[in-house]
N, CA, C and O atoms as a Tripos MOL2 file, in Angstrom:
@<TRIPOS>MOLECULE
protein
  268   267    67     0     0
PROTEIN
NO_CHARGES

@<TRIPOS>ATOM
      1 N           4.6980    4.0380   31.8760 N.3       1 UNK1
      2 CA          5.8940    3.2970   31.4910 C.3       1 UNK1
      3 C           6.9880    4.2480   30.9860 C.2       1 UNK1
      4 O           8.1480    4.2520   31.3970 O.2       1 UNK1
      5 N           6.4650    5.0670   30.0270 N.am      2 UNK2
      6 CA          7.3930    6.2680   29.5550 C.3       2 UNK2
      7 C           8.0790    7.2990   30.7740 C.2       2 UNK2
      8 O           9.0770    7.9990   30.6000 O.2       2 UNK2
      9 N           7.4970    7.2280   31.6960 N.am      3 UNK3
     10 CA          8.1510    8.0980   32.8630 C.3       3 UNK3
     11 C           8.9400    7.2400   33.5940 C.2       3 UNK3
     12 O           9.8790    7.7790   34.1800 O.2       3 UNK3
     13 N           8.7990    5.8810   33.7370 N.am      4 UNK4
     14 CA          9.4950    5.4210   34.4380 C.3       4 UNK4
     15 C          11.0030    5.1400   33.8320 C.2       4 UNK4
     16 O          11.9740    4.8660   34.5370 O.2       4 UNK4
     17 N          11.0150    5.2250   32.7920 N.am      5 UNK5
     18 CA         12.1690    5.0990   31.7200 C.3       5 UNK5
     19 C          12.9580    6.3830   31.8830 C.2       5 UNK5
     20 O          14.1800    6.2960   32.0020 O.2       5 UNK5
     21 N          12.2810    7.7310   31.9020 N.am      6 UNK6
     22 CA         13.1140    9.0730   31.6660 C.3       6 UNK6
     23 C          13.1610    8.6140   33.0970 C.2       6 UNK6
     24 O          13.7010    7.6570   32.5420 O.2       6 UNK6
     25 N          13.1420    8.3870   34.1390 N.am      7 UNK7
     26 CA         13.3540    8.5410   35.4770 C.3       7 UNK7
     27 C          14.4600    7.7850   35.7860 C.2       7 UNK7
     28 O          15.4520    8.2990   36.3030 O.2       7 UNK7
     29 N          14.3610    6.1570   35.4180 N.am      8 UNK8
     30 CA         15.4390    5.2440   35.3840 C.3       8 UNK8
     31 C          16.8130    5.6250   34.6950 C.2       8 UNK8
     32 O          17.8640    5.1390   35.1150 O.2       8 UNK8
     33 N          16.7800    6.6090   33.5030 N.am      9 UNK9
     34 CA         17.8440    6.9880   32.6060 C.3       9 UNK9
     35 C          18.3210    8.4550   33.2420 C.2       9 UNK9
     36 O          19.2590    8.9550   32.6210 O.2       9 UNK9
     37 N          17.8870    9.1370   34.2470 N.am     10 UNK10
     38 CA         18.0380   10.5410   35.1120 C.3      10 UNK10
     39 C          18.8540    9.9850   36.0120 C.2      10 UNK10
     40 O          20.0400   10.2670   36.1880 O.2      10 UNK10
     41 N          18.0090    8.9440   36.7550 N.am     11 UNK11
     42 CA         18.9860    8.0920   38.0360 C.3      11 UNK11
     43 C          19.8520    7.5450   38.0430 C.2      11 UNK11
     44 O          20.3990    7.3980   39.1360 O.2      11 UNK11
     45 N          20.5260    6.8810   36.7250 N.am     12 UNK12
     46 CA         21.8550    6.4610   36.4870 C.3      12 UNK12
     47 C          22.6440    7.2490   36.2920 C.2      12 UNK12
     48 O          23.7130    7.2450   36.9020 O.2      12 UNK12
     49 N          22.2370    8.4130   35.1100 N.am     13 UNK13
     50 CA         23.0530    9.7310   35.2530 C.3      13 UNK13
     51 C          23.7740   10.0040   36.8820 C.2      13 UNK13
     52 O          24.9180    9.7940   37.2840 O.2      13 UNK13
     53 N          22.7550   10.4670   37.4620 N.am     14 UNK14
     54 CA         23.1640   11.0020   38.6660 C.3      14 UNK14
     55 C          23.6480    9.8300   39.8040 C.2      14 UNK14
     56 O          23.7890   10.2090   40.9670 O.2      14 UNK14
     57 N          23.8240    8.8430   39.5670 N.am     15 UNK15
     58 CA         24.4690    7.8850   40.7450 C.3      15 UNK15
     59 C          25.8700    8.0700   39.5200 C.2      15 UNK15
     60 O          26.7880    8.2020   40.3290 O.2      15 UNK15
     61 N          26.4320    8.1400   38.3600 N.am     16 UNK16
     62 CA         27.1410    8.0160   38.1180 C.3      16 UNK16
     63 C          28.0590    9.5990   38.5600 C.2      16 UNK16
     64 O          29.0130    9.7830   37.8040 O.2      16 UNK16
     65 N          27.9370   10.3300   39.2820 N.am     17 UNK17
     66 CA         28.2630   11.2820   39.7600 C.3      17 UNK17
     67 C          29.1050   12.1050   38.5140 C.2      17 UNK17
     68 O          30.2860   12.4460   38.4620 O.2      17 UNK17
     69 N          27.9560   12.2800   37.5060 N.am     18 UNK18
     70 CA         28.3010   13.0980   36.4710 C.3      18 UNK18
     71 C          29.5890   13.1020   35.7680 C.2      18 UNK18
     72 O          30.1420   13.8380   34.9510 O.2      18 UNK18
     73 N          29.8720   11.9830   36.4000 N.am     19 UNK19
     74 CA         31.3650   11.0080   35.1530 C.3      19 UNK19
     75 C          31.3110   10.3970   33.9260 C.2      19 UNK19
     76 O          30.9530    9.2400   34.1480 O.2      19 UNK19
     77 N          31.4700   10.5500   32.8000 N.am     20 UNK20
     78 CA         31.4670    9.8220   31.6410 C.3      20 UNK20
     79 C          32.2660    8.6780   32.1460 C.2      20 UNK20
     80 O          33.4510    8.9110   32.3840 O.2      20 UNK20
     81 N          31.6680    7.0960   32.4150 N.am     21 UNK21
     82 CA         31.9640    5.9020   32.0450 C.3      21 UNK21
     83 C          32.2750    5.1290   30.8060 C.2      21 UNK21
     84 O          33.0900    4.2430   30.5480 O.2      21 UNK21
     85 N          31.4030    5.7230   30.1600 N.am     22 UNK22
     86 CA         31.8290    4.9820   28.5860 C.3      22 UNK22
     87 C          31.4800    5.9650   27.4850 C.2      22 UNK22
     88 O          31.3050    7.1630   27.7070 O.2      22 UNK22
     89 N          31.4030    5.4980   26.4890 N.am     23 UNK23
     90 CA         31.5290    6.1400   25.4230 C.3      23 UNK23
     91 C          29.9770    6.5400   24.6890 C.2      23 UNK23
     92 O          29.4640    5.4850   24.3170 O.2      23 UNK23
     93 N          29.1690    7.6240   24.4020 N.am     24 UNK24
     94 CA         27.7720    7.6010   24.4730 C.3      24 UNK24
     95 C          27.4360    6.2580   23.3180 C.2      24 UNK24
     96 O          27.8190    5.7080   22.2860 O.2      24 UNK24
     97 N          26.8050    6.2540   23.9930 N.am     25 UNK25
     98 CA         26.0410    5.3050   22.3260 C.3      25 UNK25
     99 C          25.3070    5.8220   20.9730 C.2      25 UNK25
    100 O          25.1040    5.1920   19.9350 O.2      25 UNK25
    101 N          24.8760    7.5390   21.3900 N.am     26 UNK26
    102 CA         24.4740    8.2290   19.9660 C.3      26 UNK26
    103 C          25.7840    9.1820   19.7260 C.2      26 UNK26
    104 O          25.7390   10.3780   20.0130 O.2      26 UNK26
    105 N          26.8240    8.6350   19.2400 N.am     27 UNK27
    106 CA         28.1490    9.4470   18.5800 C.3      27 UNK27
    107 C          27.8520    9.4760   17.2830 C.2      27 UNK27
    108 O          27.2070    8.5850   16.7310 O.2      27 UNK27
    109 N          28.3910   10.7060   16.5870 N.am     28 UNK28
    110 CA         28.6100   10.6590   15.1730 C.3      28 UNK28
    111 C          29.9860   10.5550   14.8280 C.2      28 UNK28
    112 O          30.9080   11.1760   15.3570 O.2      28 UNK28
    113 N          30.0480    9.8670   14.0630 N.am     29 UNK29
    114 CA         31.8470    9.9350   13.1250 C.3      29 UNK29
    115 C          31.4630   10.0450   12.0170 C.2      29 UNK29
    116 O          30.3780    9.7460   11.5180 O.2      29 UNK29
    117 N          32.8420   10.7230   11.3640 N.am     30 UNK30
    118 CA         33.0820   10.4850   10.0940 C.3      30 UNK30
    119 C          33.6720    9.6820    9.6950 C.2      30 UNK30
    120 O          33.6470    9.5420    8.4720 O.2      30 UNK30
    121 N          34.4270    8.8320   10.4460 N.am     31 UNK31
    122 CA         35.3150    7.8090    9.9940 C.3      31 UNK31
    123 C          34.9870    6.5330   11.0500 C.2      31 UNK31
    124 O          34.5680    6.4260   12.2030 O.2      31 UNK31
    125 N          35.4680    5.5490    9.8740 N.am     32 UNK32
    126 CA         35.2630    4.1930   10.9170 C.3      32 UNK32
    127 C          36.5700    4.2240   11.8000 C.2      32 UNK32
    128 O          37.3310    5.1620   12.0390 O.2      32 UNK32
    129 N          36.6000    2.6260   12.2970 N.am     33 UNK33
    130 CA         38.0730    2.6950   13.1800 C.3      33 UNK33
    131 C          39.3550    2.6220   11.9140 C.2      33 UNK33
    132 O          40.5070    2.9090   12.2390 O.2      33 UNK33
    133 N          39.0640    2.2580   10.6250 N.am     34 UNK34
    134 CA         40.1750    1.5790   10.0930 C.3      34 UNK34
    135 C          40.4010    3.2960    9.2270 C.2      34 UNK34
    136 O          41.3870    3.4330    8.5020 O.2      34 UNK34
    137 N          39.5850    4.2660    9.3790 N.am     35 UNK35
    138 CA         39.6930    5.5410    8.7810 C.3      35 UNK35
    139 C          39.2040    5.1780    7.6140 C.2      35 UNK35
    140 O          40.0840    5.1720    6.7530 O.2      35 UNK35
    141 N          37.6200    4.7130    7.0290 N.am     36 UNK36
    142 CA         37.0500    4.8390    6.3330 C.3      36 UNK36
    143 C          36.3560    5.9150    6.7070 C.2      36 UNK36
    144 O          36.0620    6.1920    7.8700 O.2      36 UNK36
    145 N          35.9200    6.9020    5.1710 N.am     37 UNK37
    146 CA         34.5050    7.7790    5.2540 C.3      37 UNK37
    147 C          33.1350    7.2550    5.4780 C.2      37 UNK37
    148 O          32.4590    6.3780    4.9400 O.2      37 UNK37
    149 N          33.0210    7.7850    6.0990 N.am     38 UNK38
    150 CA         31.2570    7.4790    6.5430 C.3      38 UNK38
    151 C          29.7950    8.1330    5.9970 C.2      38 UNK38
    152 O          28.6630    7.7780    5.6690 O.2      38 UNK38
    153 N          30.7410    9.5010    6.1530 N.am     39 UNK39
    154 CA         30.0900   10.8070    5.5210 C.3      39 UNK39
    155 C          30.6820   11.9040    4.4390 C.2      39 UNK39
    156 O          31.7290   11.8710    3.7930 O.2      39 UNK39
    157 N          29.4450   13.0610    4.4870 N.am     40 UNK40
    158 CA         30.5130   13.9860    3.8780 C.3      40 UNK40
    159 C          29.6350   15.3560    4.4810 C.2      40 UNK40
    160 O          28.4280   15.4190    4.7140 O.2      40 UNK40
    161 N          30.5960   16.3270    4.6290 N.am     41 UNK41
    162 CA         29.8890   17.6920    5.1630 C.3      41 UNK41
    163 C          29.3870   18.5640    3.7700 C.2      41 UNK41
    164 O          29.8680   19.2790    2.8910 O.2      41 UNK41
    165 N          28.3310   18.1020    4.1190 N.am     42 UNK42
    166 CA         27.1520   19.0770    3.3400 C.3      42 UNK42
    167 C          27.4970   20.3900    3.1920 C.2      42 UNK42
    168 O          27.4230   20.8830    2.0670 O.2      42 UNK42
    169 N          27.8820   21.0850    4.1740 N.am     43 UNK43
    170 CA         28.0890   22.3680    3.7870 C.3      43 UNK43
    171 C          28.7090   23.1980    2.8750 C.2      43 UNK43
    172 O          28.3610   24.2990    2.4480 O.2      43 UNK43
    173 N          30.1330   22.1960    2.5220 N.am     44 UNK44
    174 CA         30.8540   22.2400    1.0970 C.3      44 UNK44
    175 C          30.1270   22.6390   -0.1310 C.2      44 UNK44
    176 O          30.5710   23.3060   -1.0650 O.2      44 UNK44
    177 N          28.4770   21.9310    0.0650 N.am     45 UNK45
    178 CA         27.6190   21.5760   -1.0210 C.3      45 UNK45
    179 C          26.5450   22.4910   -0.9780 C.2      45 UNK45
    180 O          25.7170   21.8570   -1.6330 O.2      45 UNK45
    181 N          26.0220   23.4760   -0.6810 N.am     46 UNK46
    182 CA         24.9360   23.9200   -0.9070 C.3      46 UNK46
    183 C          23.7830   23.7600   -0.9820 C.2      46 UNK46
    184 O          22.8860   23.7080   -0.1400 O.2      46 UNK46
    185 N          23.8270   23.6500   -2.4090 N.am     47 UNK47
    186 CA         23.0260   22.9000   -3.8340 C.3      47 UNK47
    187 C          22.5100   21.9370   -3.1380 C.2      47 UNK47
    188 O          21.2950   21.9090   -2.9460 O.2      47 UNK47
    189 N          23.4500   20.8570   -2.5730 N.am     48 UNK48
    190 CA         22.7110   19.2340   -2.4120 C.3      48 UNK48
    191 C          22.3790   19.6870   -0.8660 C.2      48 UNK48
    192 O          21.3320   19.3710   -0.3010 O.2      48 UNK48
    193 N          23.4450   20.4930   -0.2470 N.am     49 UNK49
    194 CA         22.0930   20.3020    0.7210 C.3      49 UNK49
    195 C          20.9630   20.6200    1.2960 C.2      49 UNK49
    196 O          20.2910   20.0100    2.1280 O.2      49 UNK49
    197 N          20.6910   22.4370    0.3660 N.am     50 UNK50
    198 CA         19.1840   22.2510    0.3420 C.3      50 UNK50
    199 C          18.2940   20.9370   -0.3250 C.2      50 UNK50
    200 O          17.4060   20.2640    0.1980 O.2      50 UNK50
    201 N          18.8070   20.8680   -1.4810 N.am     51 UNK51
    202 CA         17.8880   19.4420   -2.2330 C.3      51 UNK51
    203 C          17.4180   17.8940   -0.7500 C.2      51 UNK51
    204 O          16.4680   17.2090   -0.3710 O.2      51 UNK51
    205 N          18.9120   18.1440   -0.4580 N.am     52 UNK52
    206 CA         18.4570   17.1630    1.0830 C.3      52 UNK52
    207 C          17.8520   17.3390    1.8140 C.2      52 UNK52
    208 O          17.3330   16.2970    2.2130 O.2      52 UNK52
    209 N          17.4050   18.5970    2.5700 N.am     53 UNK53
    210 CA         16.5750   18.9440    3.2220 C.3      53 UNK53
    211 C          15.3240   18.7650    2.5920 C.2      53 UNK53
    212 O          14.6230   17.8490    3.0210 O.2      53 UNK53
    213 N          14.9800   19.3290    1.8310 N.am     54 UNK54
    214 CA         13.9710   19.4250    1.1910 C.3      54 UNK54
    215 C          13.1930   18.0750    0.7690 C.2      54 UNK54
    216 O          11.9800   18.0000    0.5740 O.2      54 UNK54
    217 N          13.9950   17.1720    0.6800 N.am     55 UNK55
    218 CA         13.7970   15.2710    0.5440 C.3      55 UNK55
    219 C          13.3380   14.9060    1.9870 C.2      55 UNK55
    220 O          12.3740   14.3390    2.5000 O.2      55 UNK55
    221 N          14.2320   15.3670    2.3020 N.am     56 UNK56
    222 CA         13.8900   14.6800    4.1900 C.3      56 UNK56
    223 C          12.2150   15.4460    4.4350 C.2      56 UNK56
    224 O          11.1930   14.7800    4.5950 O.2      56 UNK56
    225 N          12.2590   16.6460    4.4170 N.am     57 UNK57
    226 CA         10.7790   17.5770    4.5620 C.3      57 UNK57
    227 C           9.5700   16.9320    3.7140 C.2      57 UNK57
    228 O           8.4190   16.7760    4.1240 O.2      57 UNK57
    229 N          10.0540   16.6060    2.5000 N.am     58 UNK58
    230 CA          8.8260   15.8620    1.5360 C.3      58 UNK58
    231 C           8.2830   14.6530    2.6070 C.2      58 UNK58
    232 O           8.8890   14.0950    3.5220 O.2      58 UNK58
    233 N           6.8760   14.4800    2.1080 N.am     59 UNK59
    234 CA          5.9870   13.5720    2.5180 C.3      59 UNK59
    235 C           6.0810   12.2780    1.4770 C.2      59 UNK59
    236 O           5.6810   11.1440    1.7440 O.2      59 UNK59
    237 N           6.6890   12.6940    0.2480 N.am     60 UNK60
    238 CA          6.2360   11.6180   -1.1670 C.3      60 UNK60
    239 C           6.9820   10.6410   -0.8970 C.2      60 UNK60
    240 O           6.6810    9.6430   -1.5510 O.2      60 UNK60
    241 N           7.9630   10.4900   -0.1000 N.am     61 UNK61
    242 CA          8.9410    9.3020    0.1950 C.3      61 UNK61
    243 C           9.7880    9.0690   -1.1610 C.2      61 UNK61
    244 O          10.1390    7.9170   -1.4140 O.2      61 UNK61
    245 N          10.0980   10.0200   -1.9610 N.am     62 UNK62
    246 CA         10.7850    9.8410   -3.5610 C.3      62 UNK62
    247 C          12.5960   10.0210   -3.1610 C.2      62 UNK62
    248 O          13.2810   11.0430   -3.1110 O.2      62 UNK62
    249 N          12.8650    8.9670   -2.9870 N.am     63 UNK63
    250 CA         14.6480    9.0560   -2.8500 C.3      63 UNK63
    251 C          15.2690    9.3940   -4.4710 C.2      63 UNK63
    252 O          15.6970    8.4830   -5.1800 O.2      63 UNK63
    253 N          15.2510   10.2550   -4.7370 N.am     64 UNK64
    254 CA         15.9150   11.0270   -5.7390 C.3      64 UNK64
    255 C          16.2030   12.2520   -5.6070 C.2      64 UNK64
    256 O          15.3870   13.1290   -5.3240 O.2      64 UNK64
    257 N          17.4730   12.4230   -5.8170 N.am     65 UNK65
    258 CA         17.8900   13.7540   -5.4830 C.3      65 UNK65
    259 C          18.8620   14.4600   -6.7160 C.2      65 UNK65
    260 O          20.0370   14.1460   -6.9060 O.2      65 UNK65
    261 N          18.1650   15.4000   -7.4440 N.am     66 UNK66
    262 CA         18.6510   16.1780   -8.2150 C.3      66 UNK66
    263 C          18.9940   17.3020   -7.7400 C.2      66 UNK66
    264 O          18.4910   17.9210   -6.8020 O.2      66 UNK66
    265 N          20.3490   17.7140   -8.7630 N.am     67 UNK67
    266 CA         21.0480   19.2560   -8.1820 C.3      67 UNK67
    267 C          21.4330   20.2900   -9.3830 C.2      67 UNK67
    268 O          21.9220   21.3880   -9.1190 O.2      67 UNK67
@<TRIPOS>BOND
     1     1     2 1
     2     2     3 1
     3     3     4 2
     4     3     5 am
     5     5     6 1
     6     6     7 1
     7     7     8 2
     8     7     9 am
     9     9    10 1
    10    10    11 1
    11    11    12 2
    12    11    13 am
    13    13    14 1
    14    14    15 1
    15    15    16 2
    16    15    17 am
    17    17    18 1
    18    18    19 1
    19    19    20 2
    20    19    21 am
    21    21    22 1
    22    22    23 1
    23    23    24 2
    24    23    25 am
    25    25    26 1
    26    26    27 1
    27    27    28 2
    28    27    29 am
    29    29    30 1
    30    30    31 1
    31    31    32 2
    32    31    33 am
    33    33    34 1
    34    34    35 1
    35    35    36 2
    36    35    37 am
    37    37    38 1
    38    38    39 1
    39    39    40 2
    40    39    41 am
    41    41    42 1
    42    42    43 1
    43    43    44 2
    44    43    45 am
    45    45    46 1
    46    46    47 1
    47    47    48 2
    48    47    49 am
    49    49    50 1
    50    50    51 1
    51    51    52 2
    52    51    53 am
    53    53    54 1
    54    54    55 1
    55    55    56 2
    56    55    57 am
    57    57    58 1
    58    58    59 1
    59    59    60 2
    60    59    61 am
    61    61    62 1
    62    62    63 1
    63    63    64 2
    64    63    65 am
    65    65    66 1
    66    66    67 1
    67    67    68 2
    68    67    69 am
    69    69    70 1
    70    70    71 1
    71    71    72 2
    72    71    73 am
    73    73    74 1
    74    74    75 1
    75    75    76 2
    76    75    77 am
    77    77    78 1
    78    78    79 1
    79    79    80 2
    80    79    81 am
    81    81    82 1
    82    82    83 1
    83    83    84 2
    84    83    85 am
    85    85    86 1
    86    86    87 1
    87    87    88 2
    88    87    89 am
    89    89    90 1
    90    90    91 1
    91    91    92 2
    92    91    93 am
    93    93    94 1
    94    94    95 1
    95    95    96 2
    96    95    97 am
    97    97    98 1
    98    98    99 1
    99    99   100 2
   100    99   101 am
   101   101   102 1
   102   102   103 1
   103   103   104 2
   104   103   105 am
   105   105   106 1
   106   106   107 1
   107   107   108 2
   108   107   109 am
   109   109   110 1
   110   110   111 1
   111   111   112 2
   112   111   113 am
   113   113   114 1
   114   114   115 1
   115   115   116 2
   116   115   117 am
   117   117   118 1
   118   118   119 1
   119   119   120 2
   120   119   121 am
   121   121   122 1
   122   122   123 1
   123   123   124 2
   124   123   125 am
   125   125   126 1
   126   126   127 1
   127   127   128 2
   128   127   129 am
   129   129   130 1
   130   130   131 1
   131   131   132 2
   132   131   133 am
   133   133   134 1
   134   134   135 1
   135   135   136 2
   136   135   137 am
   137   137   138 1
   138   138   139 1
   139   139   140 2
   140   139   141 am
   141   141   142 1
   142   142   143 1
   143   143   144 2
   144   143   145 am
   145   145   146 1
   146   146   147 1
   147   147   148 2
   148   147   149 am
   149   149   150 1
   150   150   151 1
   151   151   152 2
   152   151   153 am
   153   153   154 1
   154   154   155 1
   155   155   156 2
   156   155   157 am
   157   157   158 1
   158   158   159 1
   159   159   160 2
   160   159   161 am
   161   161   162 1
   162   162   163 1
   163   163   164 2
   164   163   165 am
   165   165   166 1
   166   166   167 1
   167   167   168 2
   168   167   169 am
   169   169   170 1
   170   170   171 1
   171   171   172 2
   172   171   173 am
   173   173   174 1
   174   174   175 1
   175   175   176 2
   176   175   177 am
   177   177   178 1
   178   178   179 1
   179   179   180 2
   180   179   181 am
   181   181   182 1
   182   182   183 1
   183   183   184 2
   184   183   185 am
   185   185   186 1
   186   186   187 1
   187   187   188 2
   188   187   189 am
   189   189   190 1
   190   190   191 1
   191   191   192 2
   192   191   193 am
   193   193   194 1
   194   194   195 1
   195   195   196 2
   196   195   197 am
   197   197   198 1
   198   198   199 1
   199   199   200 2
   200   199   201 am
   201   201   202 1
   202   202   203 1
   203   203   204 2
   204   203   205 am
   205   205   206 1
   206   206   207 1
   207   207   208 2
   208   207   209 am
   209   209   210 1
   210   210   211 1
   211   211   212 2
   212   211   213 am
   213   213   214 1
   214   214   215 1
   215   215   216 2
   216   215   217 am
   217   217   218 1
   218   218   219 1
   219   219   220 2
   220   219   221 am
   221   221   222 1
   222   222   223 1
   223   223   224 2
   224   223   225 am
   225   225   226 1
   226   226   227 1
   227   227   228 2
   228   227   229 am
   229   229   230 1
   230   230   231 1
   231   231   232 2
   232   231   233 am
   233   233   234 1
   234   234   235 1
   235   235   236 2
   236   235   237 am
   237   237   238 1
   238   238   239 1
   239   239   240 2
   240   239   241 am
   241   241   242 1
   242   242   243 1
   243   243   244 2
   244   243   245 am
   245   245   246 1
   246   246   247 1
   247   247   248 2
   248   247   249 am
   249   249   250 1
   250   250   251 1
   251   251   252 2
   252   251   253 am
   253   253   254 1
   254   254   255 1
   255   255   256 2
   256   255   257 am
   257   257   258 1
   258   258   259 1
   259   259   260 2
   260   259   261 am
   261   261   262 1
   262   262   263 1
   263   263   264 2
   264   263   265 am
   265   265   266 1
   266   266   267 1
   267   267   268 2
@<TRIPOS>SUBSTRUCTURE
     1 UNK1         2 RESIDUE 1 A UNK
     2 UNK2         6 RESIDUE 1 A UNK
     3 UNK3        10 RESIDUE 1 A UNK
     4 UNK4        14 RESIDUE 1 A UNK
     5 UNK5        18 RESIDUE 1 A UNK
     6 UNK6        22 RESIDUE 1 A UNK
     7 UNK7        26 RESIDUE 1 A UNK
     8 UNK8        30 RESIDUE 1 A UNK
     9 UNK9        34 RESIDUE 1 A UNK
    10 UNK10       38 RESIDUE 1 A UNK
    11 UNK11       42 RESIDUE 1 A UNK
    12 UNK12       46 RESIDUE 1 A UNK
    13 UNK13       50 RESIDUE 1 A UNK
    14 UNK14       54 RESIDUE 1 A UNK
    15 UNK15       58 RESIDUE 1 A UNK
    16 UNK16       62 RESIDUE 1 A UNK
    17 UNK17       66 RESIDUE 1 A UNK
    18 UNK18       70 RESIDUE 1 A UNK
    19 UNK19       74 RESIDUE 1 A UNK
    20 UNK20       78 RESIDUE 1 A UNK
    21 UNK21       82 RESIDUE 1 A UNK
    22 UNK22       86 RESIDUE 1 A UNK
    23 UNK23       90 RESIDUE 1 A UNK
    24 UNK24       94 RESIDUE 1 A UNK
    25 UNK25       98 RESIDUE 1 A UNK
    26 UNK26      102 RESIDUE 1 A UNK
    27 UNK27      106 RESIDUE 1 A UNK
    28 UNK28      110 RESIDUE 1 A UNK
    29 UNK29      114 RESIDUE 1 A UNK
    30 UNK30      118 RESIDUE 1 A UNK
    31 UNK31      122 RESIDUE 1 A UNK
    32 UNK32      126 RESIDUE 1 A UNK
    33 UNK33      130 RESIDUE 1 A UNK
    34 UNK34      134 RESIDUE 1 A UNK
    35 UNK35      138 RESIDUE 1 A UNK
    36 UNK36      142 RESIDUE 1 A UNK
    37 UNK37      146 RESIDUE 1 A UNK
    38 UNK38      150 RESIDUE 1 A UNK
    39 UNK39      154 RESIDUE 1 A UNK
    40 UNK40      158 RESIDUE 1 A UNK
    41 UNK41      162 RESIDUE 1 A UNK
    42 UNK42      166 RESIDUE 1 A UNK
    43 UNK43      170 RESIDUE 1 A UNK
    44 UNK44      174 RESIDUE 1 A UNK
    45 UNK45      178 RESIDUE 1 A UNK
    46 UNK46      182 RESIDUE 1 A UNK
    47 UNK47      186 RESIDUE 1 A UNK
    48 UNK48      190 RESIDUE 1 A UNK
    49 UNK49      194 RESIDUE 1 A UNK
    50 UNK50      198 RESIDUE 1 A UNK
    51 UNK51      202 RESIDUE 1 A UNK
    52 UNK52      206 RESIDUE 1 A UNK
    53 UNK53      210 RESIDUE 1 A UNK
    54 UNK54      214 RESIDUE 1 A UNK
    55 UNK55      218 RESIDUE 1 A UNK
    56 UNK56      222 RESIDUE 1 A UNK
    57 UNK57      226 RESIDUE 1 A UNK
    58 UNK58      230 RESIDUE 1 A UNK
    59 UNK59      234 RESIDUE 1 A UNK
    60 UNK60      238 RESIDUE 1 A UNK
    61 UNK61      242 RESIDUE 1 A UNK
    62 UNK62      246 RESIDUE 1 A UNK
    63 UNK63      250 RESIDUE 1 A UNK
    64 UNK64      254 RESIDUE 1 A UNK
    65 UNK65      258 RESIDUE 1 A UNK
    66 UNK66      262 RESIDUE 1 A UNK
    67 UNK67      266 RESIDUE 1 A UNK
């Protein structure tokens, strides 16, 4: 079943003769349409975003994040 899926999602690619039709469906924004924040770039941050990584890597499932 799983192959027939990567196969079905290869074959549309390629009948679409490598044209973007629409817009992907896994996009990231930072902003909505009305120019709300969504996010924020970590990289500014360091501090939090090793601590984030390091949350995401934990097994304990503990959403607390100290910095």
């Amino acid at each position: 079943m799983f192959d027939k899926e990567v196969c079905r999602y290869f074959m549309k690619f390629l009948e679409t003769d490598f044209k973007k039709s629409r817009i992907p469906k896994r996009n990231f924004s930072l902003k909505d349409r009305v120019g709300n924040l969504l996010a924020i770039r970590t990289s500014k941050y360091p501090s939090f975003q090793r601590a984030l990584v390091n949350l995401l890597k934990d097994d304990k499932n503990e959403y607390s994040i100290s910095v």
